[in-house]
Backbone as CSV, one residue per row, in Angstrom:
resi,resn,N_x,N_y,N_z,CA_x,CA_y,CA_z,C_x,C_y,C_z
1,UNK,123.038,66.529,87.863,121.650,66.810,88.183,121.530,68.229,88.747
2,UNK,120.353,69.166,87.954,120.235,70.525,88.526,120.018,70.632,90.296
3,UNK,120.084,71.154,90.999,119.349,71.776,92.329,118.316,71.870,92.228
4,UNK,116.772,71.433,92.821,115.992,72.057,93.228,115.620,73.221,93.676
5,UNK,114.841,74.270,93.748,114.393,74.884,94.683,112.722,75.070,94.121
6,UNK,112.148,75.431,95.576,110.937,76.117,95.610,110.805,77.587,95.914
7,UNK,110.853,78.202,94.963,110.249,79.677,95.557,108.726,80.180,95.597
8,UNK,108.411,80.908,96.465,107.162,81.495,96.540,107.462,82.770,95.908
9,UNK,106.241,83.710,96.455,106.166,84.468,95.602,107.037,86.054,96.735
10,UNK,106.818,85.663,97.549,107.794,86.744,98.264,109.416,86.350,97.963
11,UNK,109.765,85.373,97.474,111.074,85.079,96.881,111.105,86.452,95.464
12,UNK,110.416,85.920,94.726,109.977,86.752,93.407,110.224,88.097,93.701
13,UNK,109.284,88.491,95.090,109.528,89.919,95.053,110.962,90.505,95.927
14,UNK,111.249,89.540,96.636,112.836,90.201,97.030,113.562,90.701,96.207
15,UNK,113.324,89.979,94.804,114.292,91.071,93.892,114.047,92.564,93.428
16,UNK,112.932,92.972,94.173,112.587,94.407,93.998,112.948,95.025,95.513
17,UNK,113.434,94.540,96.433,113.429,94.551,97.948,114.733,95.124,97.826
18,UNK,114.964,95.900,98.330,116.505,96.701,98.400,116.555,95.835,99.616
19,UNK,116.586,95.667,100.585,116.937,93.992,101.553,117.457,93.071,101.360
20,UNK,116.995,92.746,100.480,117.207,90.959,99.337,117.744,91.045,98.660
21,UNK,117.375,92.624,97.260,117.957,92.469,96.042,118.691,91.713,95.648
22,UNK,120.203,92.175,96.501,121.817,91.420,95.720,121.361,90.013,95.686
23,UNK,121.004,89.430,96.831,120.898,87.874,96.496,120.091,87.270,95.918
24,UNK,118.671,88.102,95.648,117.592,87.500,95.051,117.847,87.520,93.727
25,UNK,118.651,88.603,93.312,118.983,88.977,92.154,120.720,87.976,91.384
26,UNK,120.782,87.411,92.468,122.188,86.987,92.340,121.180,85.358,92.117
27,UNK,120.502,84.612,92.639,119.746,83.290,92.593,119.049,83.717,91.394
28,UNK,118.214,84.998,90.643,117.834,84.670,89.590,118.294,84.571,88.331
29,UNK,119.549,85.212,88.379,120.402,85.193,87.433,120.868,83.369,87.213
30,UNK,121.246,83.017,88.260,121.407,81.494,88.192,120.448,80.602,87.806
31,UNK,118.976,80.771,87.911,117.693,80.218,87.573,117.649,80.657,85.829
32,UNK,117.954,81.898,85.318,117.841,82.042,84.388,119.122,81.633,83.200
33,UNK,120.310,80.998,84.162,121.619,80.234,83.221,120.714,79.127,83.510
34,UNK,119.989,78.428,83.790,119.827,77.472,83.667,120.056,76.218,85.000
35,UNK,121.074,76.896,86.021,121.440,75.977,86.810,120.919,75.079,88.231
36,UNK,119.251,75.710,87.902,118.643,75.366,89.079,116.993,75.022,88.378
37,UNK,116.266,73.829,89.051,114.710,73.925,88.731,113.955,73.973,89.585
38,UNK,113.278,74.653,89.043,112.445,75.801,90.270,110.944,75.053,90.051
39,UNK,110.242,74.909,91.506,109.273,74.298,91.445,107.997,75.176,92.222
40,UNK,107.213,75.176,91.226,105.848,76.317,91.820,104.657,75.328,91.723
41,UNK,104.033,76.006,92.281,102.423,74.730,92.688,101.386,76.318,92.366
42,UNK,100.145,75.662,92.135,98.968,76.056,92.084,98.688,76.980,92.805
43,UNK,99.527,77.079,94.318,99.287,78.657,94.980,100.069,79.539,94.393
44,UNK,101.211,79.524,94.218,102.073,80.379,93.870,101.312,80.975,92.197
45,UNK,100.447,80.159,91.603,99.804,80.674,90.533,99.075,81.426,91.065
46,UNK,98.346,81.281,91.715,97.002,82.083,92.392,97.335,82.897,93.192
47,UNK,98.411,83.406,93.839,99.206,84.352,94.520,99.605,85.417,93.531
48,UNK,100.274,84.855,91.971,100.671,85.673,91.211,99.556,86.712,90.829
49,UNK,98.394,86.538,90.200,97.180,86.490,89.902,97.426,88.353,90.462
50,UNK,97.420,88.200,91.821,97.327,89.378,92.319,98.693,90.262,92.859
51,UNK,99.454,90.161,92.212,101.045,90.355,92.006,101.025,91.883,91.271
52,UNK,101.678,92.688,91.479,102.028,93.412,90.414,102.733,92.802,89.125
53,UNK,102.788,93.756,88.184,102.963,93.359,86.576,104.498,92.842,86.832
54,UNK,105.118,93.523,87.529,107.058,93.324,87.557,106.852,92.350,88.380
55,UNK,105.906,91.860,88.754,106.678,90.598,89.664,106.051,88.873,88.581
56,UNK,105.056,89.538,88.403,104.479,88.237,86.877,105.713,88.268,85.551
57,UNK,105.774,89.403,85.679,107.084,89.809,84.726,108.402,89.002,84.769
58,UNK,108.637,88.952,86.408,109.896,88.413,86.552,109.911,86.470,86.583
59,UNK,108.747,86.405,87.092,108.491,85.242,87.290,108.624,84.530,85.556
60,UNK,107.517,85.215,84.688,107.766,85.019,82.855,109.077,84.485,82.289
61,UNK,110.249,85.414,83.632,111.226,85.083,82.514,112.347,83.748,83.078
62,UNK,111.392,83.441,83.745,112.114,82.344,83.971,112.323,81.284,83.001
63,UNK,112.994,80.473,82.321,112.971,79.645,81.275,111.599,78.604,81.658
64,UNK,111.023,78.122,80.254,109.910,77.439,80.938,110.150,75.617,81.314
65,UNK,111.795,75.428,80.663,112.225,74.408,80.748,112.746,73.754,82.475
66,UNK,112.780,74.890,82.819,113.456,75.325,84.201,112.579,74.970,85.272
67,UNK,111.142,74.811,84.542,109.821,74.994,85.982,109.497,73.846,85.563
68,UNK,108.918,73.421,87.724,107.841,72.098,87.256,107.171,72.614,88.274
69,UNK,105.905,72.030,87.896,104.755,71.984,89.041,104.727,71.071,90.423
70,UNK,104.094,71.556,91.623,104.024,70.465,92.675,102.661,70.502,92.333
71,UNK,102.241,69.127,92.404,100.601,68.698,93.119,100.217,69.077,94.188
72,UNK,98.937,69.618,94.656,98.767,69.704,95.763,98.277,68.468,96.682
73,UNK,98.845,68.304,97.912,98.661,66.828,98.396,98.478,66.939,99.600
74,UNK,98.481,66.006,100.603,97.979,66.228,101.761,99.265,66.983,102.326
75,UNK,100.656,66.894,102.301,101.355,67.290,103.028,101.651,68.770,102.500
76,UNK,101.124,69.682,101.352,100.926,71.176,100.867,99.557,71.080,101.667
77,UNK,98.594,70.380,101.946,97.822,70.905,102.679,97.898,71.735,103.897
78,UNK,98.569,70.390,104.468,99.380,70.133,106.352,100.002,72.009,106.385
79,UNK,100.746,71.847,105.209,101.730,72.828,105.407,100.953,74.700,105.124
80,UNK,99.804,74.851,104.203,99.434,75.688,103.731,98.308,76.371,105.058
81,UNK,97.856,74.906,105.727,97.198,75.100,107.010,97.642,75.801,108.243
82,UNK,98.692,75.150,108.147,99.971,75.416,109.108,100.371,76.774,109.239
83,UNK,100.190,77.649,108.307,101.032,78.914,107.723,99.457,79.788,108.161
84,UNK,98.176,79.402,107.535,96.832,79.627,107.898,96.922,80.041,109.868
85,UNK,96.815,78.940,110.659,97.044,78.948,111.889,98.118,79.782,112.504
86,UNK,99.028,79.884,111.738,99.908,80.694,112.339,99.916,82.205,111.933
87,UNK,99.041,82.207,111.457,98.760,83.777,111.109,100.067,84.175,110.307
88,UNK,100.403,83.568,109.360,101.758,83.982,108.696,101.647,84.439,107.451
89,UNK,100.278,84.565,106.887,99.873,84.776,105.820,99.220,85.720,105.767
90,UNK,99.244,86.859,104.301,98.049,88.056,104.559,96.678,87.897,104.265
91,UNK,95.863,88.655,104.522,94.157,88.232,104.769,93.973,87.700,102.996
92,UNK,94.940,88.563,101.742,94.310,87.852,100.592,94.697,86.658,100.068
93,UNK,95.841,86.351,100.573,97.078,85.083,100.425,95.830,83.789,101.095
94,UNK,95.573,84.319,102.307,94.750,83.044,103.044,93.501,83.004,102.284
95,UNK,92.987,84.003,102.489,91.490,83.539,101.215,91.877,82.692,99.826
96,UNK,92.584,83.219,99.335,93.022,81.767,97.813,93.144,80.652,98.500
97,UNK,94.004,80.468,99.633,94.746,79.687,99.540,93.157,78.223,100.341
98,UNK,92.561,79.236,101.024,90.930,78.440,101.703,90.404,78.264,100.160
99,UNK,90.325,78.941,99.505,89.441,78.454,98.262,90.569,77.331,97.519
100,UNK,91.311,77.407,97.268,92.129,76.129,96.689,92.246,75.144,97.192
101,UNK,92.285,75.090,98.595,92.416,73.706,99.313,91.238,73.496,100.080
């Protein structure tokens, strides 16, 4: 059975992050053998939206066999709120994320 993971979209962009690169770049290489399924929800769509082209780009090449969707549910609510309140989010991240939920 593959690994899970969830990445957002600041995952995505670590691989342009001289910070992150090696490893972000080292996990996408593994996402793109195949050895992991990566699970994105409805924000992470609506986050992309306003992404630069290289980061929709990178996200594209992920195999499409590789991705599944989360539902949004009460506990992506709990949690999207959570991130809201804590001021952990930027002013355009929180506006989608109030209009989606």
């Amino acid at each position: 059975m593959k690994q899970r993971v969830y990445i957002d979209t600041s995952v995505i962009g670590g691989y342009f992050d001289q910070e992150f690169e090696l490893a972000t770049k080292q996990l996408f290489q593994r996402i793109i053998n195949g050895d992991f399924t990566v699970h994105f929800s409805d924000v992470n769509e609506a986050e992309l939206i306003l992404a630069p082209a290289h980061i929709r780009e990178l996200k594209n090449s992920i195999p499409s066999d590789c991705i599944r969707y989360i539902e949004i549910d009460s506990d992506v609510e709990f949690l999207a709120q959570s991130y809201i309140l804590g001021k952990a989010l930027g002013k355009q991240v929180k506006m989608m994320l109030t209009i989606l939920l």
